[in-house]
C-alpha positions in Angstrom: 27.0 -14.7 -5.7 27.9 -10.9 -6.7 26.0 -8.2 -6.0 26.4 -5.0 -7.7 24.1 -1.8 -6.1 23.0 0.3 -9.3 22.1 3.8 -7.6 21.0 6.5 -10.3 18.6 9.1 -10.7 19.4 8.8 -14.7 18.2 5.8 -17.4 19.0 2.9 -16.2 21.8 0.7 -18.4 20.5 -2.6 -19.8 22.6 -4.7 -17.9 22.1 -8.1 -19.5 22.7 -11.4 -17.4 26.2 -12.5 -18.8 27.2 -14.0 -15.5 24.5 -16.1 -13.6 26.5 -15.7 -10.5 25.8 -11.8 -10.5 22.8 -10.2 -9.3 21.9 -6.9 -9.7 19.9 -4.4 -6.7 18.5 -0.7 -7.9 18.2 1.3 -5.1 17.1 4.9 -5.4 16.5 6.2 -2.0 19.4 8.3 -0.1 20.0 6.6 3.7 22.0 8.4 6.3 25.6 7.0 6.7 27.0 6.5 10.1 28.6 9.6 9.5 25.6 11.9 9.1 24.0 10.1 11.7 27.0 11.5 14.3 26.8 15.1 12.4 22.4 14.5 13.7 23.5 13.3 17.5 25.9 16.1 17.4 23.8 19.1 16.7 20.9 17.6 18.8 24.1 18.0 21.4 24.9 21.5 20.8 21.3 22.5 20.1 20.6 21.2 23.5 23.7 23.7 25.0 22.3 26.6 23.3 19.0 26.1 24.1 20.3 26.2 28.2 21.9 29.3 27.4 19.3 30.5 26.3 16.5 29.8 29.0 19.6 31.2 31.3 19.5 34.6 29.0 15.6 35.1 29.1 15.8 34.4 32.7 18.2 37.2 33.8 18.0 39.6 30.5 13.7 40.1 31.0 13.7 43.7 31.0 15.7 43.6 27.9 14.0 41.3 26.4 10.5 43.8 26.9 12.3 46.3 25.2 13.5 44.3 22.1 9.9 43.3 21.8 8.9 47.0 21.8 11.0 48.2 19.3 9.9 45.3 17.0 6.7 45.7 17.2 7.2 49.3 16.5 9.0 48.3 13.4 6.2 46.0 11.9 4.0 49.1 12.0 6.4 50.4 9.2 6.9 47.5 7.1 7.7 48.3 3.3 8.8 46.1 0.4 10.3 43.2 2.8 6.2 42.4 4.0 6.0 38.9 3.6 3.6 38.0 6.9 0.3 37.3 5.0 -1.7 39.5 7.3 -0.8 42.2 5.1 -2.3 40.8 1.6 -5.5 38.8 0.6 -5.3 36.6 -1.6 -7.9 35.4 -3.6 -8.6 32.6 -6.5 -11.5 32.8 -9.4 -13.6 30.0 -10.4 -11.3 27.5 -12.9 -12.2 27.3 -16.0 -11.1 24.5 -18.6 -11.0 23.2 -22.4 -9.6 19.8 -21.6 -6.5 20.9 -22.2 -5.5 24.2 -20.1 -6.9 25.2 -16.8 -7.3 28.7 -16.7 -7.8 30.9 -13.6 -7.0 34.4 -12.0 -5.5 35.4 -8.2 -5.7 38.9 -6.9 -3.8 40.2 -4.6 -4.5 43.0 -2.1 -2.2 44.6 0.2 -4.2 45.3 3.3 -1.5 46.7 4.8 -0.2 50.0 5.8 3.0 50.2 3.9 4.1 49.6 -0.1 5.2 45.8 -0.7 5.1 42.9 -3.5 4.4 39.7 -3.5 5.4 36.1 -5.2 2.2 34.5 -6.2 2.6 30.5 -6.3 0.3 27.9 -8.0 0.5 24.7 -6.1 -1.1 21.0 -7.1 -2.1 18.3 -4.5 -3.5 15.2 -6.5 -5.5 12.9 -5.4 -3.6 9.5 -3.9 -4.5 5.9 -3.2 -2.3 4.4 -0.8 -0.6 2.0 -2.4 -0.8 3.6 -6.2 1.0 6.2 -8.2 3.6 8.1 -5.9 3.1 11.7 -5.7 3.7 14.5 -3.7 1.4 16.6 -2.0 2.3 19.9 -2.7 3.8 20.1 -6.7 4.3 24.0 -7.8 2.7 24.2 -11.1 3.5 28.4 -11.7 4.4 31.4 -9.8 4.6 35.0 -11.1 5.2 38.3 -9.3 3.1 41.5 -8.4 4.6 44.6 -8.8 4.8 46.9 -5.9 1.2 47.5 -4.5 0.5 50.4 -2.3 -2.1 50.5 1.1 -5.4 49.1 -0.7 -4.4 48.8 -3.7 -5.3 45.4 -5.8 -3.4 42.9 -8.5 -5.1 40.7 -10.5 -2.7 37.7 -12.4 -3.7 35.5 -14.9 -2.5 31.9 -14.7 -3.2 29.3 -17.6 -2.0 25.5 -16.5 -1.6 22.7 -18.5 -3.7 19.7 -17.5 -0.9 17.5 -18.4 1.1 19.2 -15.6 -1.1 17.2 -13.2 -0.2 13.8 -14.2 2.1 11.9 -11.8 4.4 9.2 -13.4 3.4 5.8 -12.8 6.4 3.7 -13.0 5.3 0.5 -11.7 2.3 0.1 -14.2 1.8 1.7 -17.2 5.2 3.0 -17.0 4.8 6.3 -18.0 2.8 9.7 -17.0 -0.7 9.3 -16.1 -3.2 11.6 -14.9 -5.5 10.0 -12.3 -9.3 10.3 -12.3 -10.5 12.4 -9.0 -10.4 16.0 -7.7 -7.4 18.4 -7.7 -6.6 20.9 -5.5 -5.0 24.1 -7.4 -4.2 26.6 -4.9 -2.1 29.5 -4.4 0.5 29.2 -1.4 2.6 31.4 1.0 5.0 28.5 0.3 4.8 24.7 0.3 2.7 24.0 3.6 0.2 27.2 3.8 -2.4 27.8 1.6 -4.1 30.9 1.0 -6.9 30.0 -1.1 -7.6 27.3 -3.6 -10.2 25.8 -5.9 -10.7 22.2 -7.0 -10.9 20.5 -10.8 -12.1 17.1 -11.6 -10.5 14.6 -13.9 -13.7 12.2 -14.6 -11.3 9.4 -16.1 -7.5 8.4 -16.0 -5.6 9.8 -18.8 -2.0 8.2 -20.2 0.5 9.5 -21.9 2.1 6.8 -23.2 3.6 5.8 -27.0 0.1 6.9 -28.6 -0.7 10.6 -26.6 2.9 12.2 -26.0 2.7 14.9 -23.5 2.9 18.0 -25.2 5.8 19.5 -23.3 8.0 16.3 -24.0 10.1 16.5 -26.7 9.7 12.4 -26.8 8.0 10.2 -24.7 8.2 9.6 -21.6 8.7 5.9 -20.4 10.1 3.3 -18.2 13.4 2.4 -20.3 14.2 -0.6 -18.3 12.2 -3.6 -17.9 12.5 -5.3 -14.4 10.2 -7.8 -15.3 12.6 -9.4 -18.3 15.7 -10.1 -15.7 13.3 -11.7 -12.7 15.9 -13.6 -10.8 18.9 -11.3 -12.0 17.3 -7.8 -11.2 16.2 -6.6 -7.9 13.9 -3.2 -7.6 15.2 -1.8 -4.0 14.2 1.4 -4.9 11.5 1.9 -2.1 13.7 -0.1 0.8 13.8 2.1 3.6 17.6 2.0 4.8 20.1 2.2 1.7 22.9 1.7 4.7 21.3 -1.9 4.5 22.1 -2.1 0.6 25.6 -0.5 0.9 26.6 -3.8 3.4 25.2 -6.6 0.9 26.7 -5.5 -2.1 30.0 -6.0 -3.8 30.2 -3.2 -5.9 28.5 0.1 -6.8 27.3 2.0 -9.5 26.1 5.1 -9.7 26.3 8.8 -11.6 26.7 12.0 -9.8 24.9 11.1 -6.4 26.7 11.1 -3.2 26.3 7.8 -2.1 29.9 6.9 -3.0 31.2 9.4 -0.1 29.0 6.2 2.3 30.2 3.7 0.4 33.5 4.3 0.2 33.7 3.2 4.0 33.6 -0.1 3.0 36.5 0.2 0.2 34.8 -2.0 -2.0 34.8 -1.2 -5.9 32.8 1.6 -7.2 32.1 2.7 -11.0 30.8 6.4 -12.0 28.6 5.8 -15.0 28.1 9.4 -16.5 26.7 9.6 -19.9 25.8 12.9 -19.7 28.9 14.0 -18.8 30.2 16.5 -21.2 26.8 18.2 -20.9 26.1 17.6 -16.9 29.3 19.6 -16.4 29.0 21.9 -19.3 25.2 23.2 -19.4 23.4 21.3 -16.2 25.2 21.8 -12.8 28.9 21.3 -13.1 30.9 19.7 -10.2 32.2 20.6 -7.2 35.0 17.8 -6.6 37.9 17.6 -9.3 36.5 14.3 -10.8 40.4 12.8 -10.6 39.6 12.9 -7.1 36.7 10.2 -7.7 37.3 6.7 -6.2 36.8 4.6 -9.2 36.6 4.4 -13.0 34.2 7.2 -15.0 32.3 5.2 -17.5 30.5 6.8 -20.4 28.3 4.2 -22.8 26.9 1.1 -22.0 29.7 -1.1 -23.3 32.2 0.2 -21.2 30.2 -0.5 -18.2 29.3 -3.8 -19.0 33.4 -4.5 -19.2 34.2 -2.4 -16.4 32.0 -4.0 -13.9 33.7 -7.7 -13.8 37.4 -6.1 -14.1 36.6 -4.1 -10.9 35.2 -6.8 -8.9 38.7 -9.0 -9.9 40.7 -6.0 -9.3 42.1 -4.9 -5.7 39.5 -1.4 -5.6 41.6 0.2 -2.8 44.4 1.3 -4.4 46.2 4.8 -4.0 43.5 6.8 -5.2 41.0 4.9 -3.4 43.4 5.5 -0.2 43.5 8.9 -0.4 39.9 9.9 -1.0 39.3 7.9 1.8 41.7 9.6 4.3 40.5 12.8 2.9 36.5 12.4 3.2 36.0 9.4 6.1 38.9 9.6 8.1 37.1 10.5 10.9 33.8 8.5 10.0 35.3 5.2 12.7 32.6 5.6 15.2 33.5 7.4 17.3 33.0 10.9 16.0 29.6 11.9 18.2 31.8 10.7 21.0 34.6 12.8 20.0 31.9 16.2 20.3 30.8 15.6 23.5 33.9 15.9 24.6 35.0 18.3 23.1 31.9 20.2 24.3 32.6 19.4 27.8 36.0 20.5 27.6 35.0 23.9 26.7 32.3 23.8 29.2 
């Protein structure tokens, strides 16, 4: 039995069951590879060292310390454009109002402070979850907008308007599309991701989809699942949620995946890998662009469906660790043999 580790973040190929001795695992989660897990004992290491040198600094540097504090605290009485510590501004929401179709809404902003500064203004969502249902996130930026500068006392008021069918989450499992959940919605504006300074809450009374028959405005076409698991049950497996992609690298034969880096942990293994880039000429034109000379990649790009479906059982006959394999792999995991954490505490104590 073959199995072949399909990791992308793009559509997924229809991969159709030519070969009943092949089975297929999507995975879509990022694990840590043994190497990063060194690079994580490693800097808890060094952390720990500088943390010692540092209780040994506060110890015999006190009076120093006093005076740095001093001076510090005499320069946050003179704060000017850099304020960003929120006890300097208020922040304040109005009422939301709504047509079904737009939330609408204000936030003023008043620097309380002593100095001139601005201020970033950010409109944050955090939709209501069922454990167990739709994924979401808990804090989805929606809209930010700048103040201009704002002197002692003086007040900004900025007008937000919000499309409702920003709040839908996409249900993948189910309806296969966006879908915006019946329940109460927290619209707030943030310092950043994890504080909020105020918010107000609006209430979907019933599930809305966007599926085939109500596009979402702001997609050019719709948006749904383009792969049905259900149709290859046997020959597909959705991994997508296991916890530990390590655990998928060791049971499969071969990988294939777009622009992720999962090939720099797989490529421990020297077992095949396929780049399947579709997007290509516009990923590295208009999107993000590369930074690894793609002649450098340890496998085969692919571009259309087709030439995956060929590729795949000419890489699993062919021997995948050839020169180019070789080198990428002295060049990028040399040093991934476990022993590497080993190697920095020693190195550490040496310099001790």
């Amino acid at each position: 039995m073959t199995t072949v580790l399909l990791h992308t973040g793009q559509t997924a190929p229809i991969l159709e069951p030519r070969q009943p001795e092949m089975r297929v695992v999507r995975g879509g989660k990022h694990g840590l590879n043994r190497a990063r897990q060194f690079a994580a004992v490693a800097l808890h290491v060094i952390a720990a060292a500088l943390l010692l040198g540092l209780i040994f600094s506060v110890v015999h540097s006190q009076a120093r310390i006093t005076e740095l504090n001093g001076q510090i605290n005499d320069t946050r009485t003179g704060l000017t454009a850099a304020q960003s510590e929120y006890d300097y501004l208020s922040t304040k929401m109005s009422d939301i109002t709504s047509d079904g179709s737009s939330l609408k809404f204000s936030v003023t902003v008043t620097n309380t402070g002593s100095a001139a500064g601005k201020d970033v203004v950010e409109i944050y969502n955090d939709p209501p979850y069922t454990n167990g249902g739709i994924e979401k996130a808990s804090a989805n930026l929606l809209d930010f907008a700048k103040t201009s500068e704002l002197a002692p006392g003086e007040s900004e008021t900025i007008d937000f308007t919000i499309p409702v069918e920003d709040l839908a989450s996409y249900d993948y499992k189910n309806n296969g599309c966006y879908v915006l959940e019946a329940g109460d919605y927290i619209i707030s504006t943030n310092s950043d991701s994890h504080n909020v300074l105020d918010s107000k809450t609006y209430t979907v009374a019933s599930d809305i989809v966007y599926n085939e028959s109500n596009k979402r405005e702001s997609d050019e076409v719709v948006a749904t699942n383009q792969f049905d698991f259900a149709a290859y049950e046997g020959f597909v497996w959705d991994v997508s949620q296991y916890p530990d992609i390590n655990e998928l690298y060791v049971v499969s034969d071969l990988l294939i995946t777009d622009y992720s880096s999962v090939f720099f942990d797989y490529a421990n293994l020297k077992r095949p890998i396929l780049f399947y880039m579709y997007d290509l000429a516009a990923y590295r034109d208009d999107i993000r662009g590369f930074y690894l000379d793609l002649k450098e990649l340890p496998g085969p790009i692919v571009e259309t469906e087709e030439a995956l479906i060929q590729a795949i059982p000419q890489a699993l006959e062919q021997d995948a660790y050839d020169e180019k394999y070789q080198r990428f792999h002295a060049r990028f995991n040399a040093l991934d043999d476990g022993h590497a954490s080993e190697r920095v505490v020693k190195r550490l104590l040496e310099t001790k």
